[in-house]
C-alpha positions as CSV (number, residue, x, y, z in Angstrom):
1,X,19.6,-176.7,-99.4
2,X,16.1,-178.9,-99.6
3,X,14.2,-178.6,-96.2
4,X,10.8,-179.7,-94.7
5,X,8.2,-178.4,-92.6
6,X,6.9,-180.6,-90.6
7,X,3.3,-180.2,-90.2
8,X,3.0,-181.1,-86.2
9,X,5.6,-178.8,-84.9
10,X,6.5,-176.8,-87.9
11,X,10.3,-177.3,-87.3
12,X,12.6,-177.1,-90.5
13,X,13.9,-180.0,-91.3
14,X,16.1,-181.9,-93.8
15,X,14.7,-183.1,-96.8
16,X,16.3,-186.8,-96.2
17,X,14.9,-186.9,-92.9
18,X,11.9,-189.1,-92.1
19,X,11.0,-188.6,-88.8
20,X,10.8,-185.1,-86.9
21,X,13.9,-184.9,-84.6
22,X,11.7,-182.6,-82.3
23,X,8.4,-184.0,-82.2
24,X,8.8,-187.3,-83.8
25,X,6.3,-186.9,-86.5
26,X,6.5,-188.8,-89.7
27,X,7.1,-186.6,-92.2
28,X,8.0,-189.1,-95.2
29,X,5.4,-187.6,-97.6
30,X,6.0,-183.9,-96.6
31,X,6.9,-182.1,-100.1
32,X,10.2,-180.3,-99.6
33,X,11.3,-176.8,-100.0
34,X,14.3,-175.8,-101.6
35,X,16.5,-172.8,-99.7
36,X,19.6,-171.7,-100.8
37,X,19.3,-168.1,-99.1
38,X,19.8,-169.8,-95.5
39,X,19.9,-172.3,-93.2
40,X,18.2,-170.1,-90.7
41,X,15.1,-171.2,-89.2
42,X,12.0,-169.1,-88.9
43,X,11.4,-166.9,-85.1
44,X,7.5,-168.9,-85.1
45,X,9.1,-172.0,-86.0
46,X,11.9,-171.8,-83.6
47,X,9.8,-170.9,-80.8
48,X,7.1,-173.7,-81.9
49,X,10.0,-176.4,-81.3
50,X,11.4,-175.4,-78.3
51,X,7.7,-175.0,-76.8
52,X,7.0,-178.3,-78.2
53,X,9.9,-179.7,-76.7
54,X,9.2,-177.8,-73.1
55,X,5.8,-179.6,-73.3
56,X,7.2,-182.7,-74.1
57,X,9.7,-182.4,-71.3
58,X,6.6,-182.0,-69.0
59,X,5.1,-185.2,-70.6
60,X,7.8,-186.8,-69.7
61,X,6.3,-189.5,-66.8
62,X,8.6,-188.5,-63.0
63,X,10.8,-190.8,-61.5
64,X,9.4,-193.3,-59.0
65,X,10.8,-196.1,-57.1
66,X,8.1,-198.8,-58.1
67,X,8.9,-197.7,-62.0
68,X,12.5,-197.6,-61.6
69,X,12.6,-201.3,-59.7
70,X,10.4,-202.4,-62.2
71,X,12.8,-201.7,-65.1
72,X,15.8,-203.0,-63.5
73,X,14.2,-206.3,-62.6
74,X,12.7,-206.3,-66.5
75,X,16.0,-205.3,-67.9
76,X,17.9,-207.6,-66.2
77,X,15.6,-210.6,-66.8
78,X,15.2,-209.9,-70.7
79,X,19.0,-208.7,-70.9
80,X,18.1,-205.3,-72.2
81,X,15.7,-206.5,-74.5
82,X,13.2,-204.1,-72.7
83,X,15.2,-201.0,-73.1
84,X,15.5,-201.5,-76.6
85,X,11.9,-202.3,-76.8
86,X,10.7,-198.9,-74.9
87,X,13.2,-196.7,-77.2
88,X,12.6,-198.4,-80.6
89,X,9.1,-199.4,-80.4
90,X,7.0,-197.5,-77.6
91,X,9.2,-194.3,-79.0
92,X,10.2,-193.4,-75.6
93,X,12.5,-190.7,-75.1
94,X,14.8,-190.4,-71.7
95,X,14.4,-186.5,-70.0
96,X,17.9,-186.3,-70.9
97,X,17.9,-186.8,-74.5
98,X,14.8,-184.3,-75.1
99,X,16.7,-182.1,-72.9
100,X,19.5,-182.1,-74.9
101,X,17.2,-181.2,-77.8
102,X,16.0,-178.3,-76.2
103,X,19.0,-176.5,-75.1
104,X,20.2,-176.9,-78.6
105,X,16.9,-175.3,-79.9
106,X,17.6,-172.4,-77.2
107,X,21.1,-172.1,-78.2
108,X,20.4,-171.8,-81.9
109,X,17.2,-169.2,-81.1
110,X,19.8,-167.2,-79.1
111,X,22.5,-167.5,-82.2
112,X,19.4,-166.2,-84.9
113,X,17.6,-163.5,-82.8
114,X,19.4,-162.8,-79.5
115,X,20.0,-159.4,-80.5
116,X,16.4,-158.7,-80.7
117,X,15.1,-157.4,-76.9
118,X,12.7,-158.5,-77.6
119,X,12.7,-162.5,-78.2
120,X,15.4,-161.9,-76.0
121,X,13.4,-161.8,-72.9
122,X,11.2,-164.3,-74.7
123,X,14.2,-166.6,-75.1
124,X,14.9,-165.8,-71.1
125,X,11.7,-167.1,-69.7
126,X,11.9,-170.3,-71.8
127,X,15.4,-170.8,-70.7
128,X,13.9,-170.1,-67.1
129,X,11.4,-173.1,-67.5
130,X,13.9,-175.3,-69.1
131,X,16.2,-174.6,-66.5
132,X,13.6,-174.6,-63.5
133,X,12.0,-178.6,-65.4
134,X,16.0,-179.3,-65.1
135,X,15.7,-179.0,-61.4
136,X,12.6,-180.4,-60.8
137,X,13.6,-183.5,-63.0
138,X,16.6,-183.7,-61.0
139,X,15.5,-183.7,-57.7
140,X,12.7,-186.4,-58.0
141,X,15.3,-188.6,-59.7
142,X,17.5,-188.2,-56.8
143,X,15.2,-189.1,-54.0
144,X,13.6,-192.0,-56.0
145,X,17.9,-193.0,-56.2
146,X,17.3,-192.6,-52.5
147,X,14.2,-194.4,-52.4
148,X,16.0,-197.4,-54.3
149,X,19.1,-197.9,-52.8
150,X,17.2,-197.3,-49.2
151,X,15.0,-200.6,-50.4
152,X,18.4,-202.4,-51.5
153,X,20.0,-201.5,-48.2
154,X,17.0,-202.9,-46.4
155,X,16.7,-206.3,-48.6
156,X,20.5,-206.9,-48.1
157,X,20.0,-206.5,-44.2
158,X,17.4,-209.1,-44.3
159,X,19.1,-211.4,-46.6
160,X,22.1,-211.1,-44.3
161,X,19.9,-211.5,-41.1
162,X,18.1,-214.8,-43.0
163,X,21.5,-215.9,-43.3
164,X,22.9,-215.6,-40.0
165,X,19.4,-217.3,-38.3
166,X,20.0,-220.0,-40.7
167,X,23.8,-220.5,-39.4
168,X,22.7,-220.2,-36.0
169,X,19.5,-222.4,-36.4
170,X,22.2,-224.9,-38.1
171,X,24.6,-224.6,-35.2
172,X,21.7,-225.3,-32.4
173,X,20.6,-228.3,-34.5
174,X,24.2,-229.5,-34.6
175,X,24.5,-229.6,-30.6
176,X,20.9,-230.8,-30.7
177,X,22.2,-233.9,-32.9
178,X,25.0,-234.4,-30.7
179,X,23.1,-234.8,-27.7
180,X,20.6,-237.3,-29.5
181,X,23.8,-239.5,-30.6
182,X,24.9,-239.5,-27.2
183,X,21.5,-241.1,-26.0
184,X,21.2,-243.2,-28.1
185,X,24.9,-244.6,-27.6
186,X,23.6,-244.9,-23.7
187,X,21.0,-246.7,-25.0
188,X,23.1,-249.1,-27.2
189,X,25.0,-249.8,-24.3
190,X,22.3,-250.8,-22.4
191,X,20.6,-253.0,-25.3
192,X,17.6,-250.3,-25.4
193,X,17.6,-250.7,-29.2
194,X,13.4,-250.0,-30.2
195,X,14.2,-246.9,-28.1
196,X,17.4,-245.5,-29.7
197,X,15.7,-245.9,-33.0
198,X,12.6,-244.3,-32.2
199,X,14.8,-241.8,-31.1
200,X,17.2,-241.8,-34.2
201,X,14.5,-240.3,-36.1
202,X,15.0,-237.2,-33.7
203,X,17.6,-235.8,-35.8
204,X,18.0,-233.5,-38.4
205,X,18.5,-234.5,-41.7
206,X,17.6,-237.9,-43.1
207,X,21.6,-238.8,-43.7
208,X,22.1,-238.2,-40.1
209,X,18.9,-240.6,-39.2
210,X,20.3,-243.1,-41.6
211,X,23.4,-243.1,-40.2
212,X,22.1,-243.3,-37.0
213,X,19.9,-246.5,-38.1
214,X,22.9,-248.4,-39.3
215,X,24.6,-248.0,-36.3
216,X,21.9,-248.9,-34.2
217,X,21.5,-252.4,-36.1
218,X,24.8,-253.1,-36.5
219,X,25.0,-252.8,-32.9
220,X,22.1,-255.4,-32.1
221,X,23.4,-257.9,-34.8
222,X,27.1,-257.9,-33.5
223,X,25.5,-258.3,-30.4
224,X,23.0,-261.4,-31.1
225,X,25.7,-262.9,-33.6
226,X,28.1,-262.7,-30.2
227,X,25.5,-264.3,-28.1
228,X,25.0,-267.3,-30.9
229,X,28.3,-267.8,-30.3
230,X,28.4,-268.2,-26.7
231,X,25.5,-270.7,-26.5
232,X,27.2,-272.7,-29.1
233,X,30.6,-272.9,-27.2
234,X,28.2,-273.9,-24.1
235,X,26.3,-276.3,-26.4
236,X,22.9,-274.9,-26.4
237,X,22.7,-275.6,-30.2
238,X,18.9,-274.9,-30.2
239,X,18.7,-271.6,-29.0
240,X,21.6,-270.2,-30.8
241,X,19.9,-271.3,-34.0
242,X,17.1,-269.6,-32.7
243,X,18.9,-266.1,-31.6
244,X,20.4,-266.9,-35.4
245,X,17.3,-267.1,-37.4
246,X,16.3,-263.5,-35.4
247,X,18.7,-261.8,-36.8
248,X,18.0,-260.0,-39.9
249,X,19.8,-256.4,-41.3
250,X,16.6,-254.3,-42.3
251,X,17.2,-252.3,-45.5
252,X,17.4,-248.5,-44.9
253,X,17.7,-247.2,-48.1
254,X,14.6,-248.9,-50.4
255,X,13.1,-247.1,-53.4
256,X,9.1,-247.1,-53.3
257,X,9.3,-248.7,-57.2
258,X,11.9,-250.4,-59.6
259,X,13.4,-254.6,-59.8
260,X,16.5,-253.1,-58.1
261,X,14.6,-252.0,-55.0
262,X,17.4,-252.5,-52.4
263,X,20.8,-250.2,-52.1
264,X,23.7,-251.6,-53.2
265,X,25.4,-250.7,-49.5
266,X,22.3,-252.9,-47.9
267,X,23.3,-255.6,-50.0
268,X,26.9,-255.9,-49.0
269,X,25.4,-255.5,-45.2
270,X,23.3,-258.5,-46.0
271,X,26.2,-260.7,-47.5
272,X,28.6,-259.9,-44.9
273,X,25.6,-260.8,-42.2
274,X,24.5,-264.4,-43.7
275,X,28.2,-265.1,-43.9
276,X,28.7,-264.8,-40.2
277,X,25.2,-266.7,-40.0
278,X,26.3,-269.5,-42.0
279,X,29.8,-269.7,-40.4
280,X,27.7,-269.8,-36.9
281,X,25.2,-272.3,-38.7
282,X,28.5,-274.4,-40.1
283,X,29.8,-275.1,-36.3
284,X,26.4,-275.8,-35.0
285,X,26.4,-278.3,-37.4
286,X,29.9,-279.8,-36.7
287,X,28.9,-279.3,-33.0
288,X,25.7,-281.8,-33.6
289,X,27.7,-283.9,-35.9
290,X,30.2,-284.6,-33.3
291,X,28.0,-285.4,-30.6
């Protein structure tokens, strides 16, 4: 069997293989070595490795809250994209997967030269690290889970606390805007128009104002159209022309630019307005006509 040597760690390798599975080194141009006595590795070069790999297990940056938020939010904007990126381009190796490594290269240095009391007690204390790194690794990665979900908890009991003041600002507004309607129908009644529209603006929302606008002017002109007609049944032609040529449906909604300026709803308002006018107008005429 054709092997390498790889000349960071000094792991054997195969031949076909480019990159050092322990260390990561490119071994492309390494010569290789043929071996057909055994597969078995070397005690230095066995005990190089799983060295190597304790060192890089050290390396290996600890789990922190601000990191581990910061990858989820990157992960989840670039849809993974930046996992691939950190494992295929930056190199970067989880604790798990050089973990892995290791206890393999412990399990095959215990197969080769367990029997030896030696690198048996040698094997033993690097087990010992391994297993005390293990613990370590595992502990700061379950208080920075801690850390994390404790800062999700929190944000969701904000977001739902936002939420509710919201719905209750909403509901206060709602009984706010039902109050304001109700003044300003007393001051319909009353004929206290400038008043109830100064107060129409009051409300929340500019549909409700809107609303509230149209109402208040339909109001007034139903009003003055009915008073044109009473002085033209009591024959005071003159001023019901002149409570007639006061009366005039003010556009609410009117864009700032454009030919087609007024809303199509306005419109209709202002047809339906100067056809009661000129109906008024019609039998002020007849009325003058006659006499």
């Amino acid at each position: 069997m054709e092997t390498k040597k790889c000349p960071n760690c000094r792991a054997i390798i195969p031949s076909l293989t480019n990159v050092c599975e322990y260390c990561d080194t490119t071994v492309e141009n390494v010569p290789t070595v043929s071996d057909t006595s055994s597969d078995k590795p070397s005690l230095d070069s066995a005990i190089n490795v799983l060295e190597h790999d304790l060192v890089k297990l050290k390396g290996v940056p600890a789990p922190s809250i601000g990191k581990n938020l910061i990858t989820a939010i990157l992960t989840y904007f670039t849809l993974g994209l930046y996992l691939v990126f950190r494992k295929k381009v930056l190199k970067e190796n989880s604790f798990e997967v050089i973990e892995a490594i290791a206890t393999k290269n412990v399990r095959n240095l215990r197969t080769y030269y367990g029997d030896n009391t030696k690198v048996k007690a040698l094997i033993n204390e690097l087990e010992e690290e391994l297993d005390s790194l293990k613990n370590l690794h595992k502990k700061k990665k379950r208080n920075t889970n801690i850390g994390c979900l404790s800062i999700v908890i929190i944000f969701i009991l904000i977001l739902i606390g936002s939420i509710q003041e919201d719905e209750e600002k909403r509901s206060q507004n709602k009984i706010d805007d039902a109050v304001i309607h109700a003044k300003i129908d007393s001051l319909i009644e009353i004929g206290q128009y400038n008043k109830a529209k100064s107060l129409s603006v009051t409300l929340e929302g500019y549909d409700e104002d809107k609303n509230a606008f149209k109402k208040i002017q339909k109001s007034k002109i139903d009003k003055h159209l009915n008073s044109a007609k009473e002085l033209i049944l009591e024959n005071k032609l003159d001023q019901a022309e002149m409570v007639l040529i006061d009366i005039i449906w003010e556009p609410i909604d009117v864009k700032d630019y454009g030919e087609d300026r007024i809303s199509t709803e306005d419109k209709e308002m202002i047809k339906i307005i100067d056809d009661k006018k000129q109906s008024l107008m019609n039998m002020i005429n007849k009325k003058r006509a006659g006499n």
